[in-house]
C-alpha positions in Angstrom: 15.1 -21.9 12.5 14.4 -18.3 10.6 14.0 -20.0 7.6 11.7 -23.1 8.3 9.7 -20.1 10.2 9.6 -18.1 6.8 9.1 -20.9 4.8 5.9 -22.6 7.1 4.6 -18.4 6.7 4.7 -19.0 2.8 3.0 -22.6 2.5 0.7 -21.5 5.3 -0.6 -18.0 3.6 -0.1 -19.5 -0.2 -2.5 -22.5 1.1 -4.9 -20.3 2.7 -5.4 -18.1 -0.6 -5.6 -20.9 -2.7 -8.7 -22.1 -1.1 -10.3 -18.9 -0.4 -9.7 -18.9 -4.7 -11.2 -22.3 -5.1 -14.3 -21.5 -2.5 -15.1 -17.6 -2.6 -18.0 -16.0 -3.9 -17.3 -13.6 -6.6 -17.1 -9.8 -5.8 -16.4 -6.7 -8.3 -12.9 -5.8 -8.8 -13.2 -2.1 -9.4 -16.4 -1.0 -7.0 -18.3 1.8 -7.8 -17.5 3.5 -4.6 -15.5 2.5 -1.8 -18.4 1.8 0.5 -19.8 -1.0 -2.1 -16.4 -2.9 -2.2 -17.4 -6.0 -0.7 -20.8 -6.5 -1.4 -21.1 -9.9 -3.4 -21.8 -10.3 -6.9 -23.6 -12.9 -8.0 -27.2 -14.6 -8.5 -28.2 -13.9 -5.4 -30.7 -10.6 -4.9 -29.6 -8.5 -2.1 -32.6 -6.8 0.0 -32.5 -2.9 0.4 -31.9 -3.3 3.7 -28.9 -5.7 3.4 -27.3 -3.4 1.2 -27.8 -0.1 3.4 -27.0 -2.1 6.5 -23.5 -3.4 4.4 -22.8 0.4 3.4 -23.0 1.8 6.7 -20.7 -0.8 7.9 -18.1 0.1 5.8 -18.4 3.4 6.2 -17.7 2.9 10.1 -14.9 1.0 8.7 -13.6 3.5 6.6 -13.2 5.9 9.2 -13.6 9.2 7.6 -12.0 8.3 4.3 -14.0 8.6 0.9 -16.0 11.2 1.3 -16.8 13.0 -1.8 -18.2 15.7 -0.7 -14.8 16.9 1.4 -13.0 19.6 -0.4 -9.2 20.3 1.0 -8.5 23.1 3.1 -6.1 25.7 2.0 -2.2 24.6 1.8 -3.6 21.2 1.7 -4.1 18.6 -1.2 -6.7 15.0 -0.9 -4.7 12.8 0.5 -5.0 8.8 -0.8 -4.2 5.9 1.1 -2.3 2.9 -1.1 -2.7 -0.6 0.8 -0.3 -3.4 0.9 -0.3 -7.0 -0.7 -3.5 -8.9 0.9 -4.6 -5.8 2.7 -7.6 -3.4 1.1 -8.7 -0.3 1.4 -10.1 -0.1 4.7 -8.1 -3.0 6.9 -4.8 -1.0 5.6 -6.2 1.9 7.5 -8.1 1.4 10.5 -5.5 3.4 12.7 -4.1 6.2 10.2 -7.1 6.8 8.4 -8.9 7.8 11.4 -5.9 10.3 12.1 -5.4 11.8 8.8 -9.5 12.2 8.7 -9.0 14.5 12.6 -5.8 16.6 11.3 -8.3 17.9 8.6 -7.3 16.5 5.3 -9.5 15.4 2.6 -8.6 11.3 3.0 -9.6 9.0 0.2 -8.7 5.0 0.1 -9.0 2.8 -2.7 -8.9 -1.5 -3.0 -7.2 -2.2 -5.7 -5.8 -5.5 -7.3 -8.8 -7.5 -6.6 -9.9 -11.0 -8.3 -13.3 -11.7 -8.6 -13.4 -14.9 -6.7 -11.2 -13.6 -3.6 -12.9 -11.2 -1.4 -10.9 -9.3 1.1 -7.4 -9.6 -0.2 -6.3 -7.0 -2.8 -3.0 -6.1 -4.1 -2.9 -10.1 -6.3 -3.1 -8.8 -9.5 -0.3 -7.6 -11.7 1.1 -4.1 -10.7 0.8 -2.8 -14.3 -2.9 -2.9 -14.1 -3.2 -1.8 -10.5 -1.2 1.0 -11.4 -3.9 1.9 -14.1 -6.3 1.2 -11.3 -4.4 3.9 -9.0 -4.3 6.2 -12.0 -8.1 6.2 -12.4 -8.8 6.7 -8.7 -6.2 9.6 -8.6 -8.5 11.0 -11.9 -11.9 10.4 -9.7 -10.5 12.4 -6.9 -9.0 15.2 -8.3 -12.6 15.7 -10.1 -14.8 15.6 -7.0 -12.5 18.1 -4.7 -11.5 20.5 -7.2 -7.7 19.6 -6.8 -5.1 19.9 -9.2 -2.7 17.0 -7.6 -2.9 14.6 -4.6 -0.5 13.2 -1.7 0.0 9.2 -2.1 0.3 7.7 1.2 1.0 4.1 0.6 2.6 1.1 2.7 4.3 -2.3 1.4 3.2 -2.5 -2.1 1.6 0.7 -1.9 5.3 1.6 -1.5 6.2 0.3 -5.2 3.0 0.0 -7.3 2.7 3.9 -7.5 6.0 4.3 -8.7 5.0 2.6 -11.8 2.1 4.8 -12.2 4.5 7.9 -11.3 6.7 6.9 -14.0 4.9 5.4 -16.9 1.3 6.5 -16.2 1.3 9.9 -16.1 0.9 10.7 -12.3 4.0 12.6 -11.7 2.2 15.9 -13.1 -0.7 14.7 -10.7 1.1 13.9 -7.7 3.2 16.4 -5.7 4.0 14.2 -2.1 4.8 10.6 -2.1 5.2 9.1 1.3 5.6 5.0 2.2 6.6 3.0 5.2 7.5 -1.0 4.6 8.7 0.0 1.4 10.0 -2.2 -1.0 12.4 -0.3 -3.6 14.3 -3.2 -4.5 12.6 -5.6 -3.7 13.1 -8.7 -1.2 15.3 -11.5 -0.8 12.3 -12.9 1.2 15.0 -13.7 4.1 16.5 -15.8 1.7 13.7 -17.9 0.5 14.4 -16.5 -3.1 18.0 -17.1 -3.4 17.3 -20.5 -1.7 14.5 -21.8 -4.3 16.6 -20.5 -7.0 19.3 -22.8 -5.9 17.5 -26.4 -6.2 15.8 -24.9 -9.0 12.4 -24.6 -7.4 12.0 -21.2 -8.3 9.8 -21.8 -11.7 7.8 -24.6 -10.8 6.7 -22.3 -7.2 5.9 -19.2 -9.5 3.8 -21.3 -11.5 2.0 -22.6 -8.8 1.7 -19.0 -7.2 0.6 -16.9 -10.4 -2.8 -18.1 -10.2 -3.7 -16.2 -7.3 -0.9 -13.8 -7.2 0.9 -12.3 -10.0 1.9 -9.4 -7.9 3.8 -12.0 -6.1 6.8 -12.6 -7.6 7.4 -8.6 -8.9 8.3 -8.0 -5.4 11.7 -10.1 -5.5 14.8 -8.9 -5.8 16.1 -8.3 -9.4 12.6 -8.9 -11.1 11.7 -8.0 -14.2 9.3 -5.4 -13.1 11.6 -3.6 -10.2 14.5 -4.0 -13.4 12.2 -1.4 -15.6 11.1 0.0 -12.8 14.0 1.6 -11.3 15.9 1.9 -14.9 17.1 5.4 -15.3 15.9 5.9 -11.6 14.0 5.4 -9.3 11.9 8.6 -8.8 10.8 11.3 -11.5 11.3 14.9 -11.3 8.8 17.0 -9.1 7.6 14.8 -6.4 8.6 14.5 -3.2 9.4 11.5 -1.8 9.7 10.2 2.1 10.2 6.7 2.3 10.5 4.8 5.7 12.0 1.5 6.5 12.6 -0.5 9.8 15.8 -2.4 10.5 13.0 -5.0 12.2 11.2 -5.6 8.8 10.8 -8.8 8.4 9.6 -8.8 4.6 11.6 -6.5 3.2 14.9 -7.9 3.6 17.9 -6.9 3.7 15.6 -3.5 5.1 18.2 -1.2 3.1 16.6 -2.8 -0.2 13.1 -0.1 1.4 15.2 3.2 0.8 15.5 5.0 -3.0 18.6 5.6 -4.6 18.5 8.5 -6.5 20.5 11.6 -5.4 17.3 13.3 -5.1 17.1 16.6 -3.0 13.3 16.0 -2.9 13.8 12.0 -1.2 14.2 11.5 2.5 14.7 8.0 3.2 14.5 7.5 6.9 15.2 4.6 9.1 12.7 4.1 11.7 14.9 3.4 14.2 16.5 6.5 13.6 13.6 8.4 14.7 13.2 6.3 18.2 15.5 3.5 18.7 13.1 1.8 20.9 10.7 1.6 18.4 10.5 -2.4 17.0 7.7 -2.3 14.4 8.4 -4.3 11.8 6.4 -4.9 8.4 3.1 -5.0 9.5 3.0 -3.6 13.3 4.0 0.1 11.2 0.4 0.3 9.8 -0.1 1.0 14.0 2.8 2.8 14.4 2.5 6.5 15.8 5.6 7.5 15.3 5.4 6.5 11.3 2.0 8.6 11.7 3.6 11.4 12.7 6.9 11.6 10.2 4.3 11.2 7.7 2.0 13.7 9.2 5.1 16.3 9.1 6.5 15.2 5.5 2.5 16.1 4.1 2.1 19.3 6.5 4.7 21.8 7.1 2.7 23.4 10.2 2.9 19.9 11.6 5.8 19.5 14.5 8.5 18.4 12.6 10.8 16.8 15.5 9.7 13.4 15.6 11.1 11.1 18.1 10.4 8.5 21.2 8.3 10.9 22.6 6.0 11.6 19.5 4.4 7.7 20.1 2.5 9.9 23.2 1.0 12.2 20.7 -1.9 11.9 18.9 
């Protein structure tokens, strides 16, 4: 039953992206500004109006994040949100941005891993190029508050495309706090859907059929070749600290433990959510509206911040 439930998920989402490839007018991949993200591009000639009317919107939507003008307070470094597959930069963070916005940091949010012809979902392209698109945001941000690193906040991918940048990009000297829920260290067995197509030797032809609108796809299973380089000689790089959190419910990162890092690391916490509040049953998605992931995170980026976090922190703001 768990697997004819994963597997009508896979051909339901894989059709549903598929047309929105065929159909979908083209947008710009790497937007000027987070505001103008989803305006379309094309022959049509948008009215003054239109556009201001579209900007405001997504500033509402944004919820306190990309502002430019914000410059951190003192102990504090611009925090940037890093979305999961099919999410973007704003529908990632409706609850947390909000949050981080009100505790005072500097919050920033960027779409990333965009095609053209596919509005709304991010995260399809290849994470070698998102990476460079994370690396260039990283660079905008530092220059417009004056900072000399950031905080990475990032869920599902956002858990595993950094580390790419952190490793091979340059960000470590640019990043000093890394903190992910839904991670995906070491990839997923897609409850068994991997392990299962490799068997009848459907893997191939499915990637093939996938690719086109999601090469990101297939880097998240277990034993790729991108989480093989990846993780080679570790799995985080000197400097940075790391807090990664994981839910035994997670229902797309499985088994769950493949979510923690490995490295004996004195600057990695890897923390089960469960661990924190054993009543708590988000799984992949539901810890995007999780207060309790809110406020370990809150406490990993700020010291000052109550670090007990338990049942009883899902009544605090």
């Amino acid at each position: 039953m768990l697997f004819s439930k994963t597997l009508s998920i896979a051909a339901i989402a894989l059709a549903t992206i598929a047309s929105t490839f065929v159909e979908a007018t083209p947008i710009p991949a790497e937007p000027v500004d987070a505001v103008s993200t989803y305006i379309p591009v094309s022959d049509r000639v948008y009215t003054a109006e239109q556009i201001e009317e579209h900007h405001q919107l997504m500033k509402r939507a944004f919820n306190g994040a990309n502002d430019w003008n914000c410059k951190p307070k003192a102990g504090q470094r611009p925090v940037i949100l890093v979305h999961g597959l099919i999410g973007n930069g704003w529908d990632n963070w409706l609850y947390m941005s909000p949050r981080l916005a009100a505790k005072g940091y500097c919050v920033f949010s960027l779409t990333y891993g965009q095609y053209k012809n596919i509005p709304l979902l991010a995260g399809l392209d290849k994470m070698e190029n998102s990476a460079a698109q994370l690396s260039a945001f990283v660079d905008k941000v530092l220059s417009a508050t004056n900072a000399t690193k950031v905080d990475l906040v990032g869920h599902s991918q956002g858990s595993l495309m950094p580390r790419y940048y952190l490793k091979f990009l340059g960000g470590q000297a640019k990043v000093a706090k890394y903190a992910a829920f839904g991670t995906i260290a070491y990839g997923t067995t897609l409850l068994g859907l991997y392990p299962f197509l490799n068997s009848l030797g459907l893997y191939d032809p499915v990637k093939k059929l996938i690719d086109p609108v999601c090469l990101s796809c297939f880097q998240f299973l277990e034993g790729s070749e991108f989480l093989t380089k990846l993780n080679a000689g570790g799995d985080t790089v000197p400097g940075v600290e790391y807090k990664f959190i994981v839910s035994k419910f997670d229902e797309v990162v499985t088994p769950y433990t493949n979510g923690k890092l490995r490295d004996n690391n004195p600057l990695v916490q890897n923390v089960v959510l469960q661990n924190l509040c054993s009543l708590d049953l988000s799984d992949h998605v539901l810890q995007m509206l999780d207060p309790i992931v809110f406020n370990s995170i809150n406490a990993f980026l700020n010291p000052k911040a109550p670090q007990t976090v338990n049942c009883l922190s899902a009544l605090t703001k």
